[in-house]
VMD Tcl script that draws the C-alpha trace (Angstrom):
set ca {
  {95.67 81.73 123.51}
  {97.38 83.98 120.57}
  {94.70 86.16 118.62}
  {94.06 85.23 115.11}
  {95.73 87.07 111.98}
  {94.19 89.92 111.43}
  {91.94 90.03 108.15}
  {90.53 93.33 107.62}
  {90.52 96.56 108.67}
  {88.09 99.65 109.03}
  {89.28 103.13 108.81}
  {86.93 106.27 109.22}
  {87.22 109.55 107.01}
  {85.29 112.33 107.63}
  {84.62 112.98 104.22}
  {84.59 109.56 102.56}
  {83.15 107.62 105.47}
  {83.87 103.86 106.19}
  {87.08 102.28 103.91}
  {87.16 98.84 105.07}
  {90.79 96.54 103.56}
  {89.85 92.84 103.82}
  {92.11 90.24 103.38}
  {90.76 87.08 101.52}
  {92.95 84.27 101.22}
  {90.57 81.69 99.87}
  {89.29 83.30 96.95}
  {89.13 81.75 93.59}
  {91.26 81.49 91.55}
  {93.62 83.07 94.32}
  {94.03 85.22 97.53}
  {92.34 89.01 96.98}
  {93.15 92.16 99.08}
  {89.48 94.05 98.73}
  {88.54 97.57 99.44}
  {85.07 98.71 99.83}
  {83.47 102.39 100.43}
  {80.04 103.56 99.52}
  {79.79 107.02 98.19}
  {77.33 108.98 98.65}
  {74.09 108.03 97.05}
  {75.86 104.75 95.82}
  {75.85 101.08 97.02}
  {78.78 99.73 98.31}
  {81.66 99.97 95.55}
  {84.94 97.19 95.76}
  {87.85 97.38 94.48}
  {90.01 94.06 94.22}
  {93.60 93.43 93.86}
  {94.29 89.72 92.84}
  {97.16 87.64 93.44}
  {98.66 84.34 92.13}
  {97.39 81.32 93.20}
  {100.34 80.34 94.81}
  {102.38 80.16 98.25}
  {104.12 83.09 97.06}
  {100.89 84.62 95.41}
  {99.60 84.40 99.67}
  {102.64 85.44 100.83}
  {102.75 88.76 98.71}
  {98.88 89.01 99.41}
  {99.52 88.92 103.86}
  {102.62 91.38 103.33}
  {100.54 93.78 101.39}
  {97.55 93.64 103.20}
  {99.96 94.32 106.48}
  {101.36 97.15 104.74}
  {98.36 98.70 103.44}
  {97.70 101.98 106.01}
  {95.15 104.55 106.51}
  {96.65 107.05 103.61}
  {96.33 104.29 100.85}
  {92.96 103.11 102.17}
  {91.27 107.09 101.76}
  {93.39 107.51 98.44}
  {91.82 104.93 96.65}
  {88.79 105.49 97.86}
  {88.86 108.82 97.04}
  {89.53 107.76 93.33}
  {86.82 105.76 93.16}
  {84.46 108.09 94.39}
  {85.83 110.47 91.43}
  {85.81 108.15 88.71}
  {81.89 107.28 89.97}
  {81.43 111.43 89.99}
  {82.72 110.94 86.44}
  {80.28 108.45 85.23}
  {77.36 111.41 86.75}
  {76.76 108.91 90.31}
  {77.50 109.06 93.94}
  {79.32 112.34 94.78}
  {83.10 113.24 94.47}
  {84.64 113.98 98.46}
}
mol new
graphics top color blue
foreach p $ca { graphics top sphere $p radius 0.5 }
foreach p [lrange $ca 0 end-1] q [lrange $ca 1 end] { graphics top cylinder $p $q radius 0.2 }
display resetview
């Protein structure tokens, strides 16, 4: 029996903590690759990247997901834990 597509994952940073990359294909209005941290002192923050409703829209959604590594995952993160630093909550890393 062949394992199911993967649909998230989880990466670990020292510093930043848990990143986890999720993969949503049935979101409305179309699929969403999600990442979600928690800085310190925060609840858990998301960013989303839409895509087109569409068979292409999925398409580029599943290749980027598939694509998206450990470096991108902490880099974005990392931004969002400065731009919450900004705004005087949570704690830059």
């Amino acid at each position: 029996m062949d394992q199911p597509p993967q649909f998230c994952k989880l990466f670990i940073h020292p510093k930043l903590g848990q990143v986890l990359v999720l993969l949503d294909e049935g979101a409305k209005p179309g699929p969403e690759v999600r990442l979600y941290c928690r800085p310190t002192g925060m609840s858990v923050c998301t960013s989303n990247y839409p895509y087109p409703d569409t068979p292409e829209g999925l398409l580029e959604a599943q290749g980027d997901f598939e694509c998206f590594d450990e470096k991108q995952a902490f880099e974005i993160a990392r931004q969002m834990f400065v731009q919450m630093a900004a705004y005087g909550v949570g704690e830059e890393a």
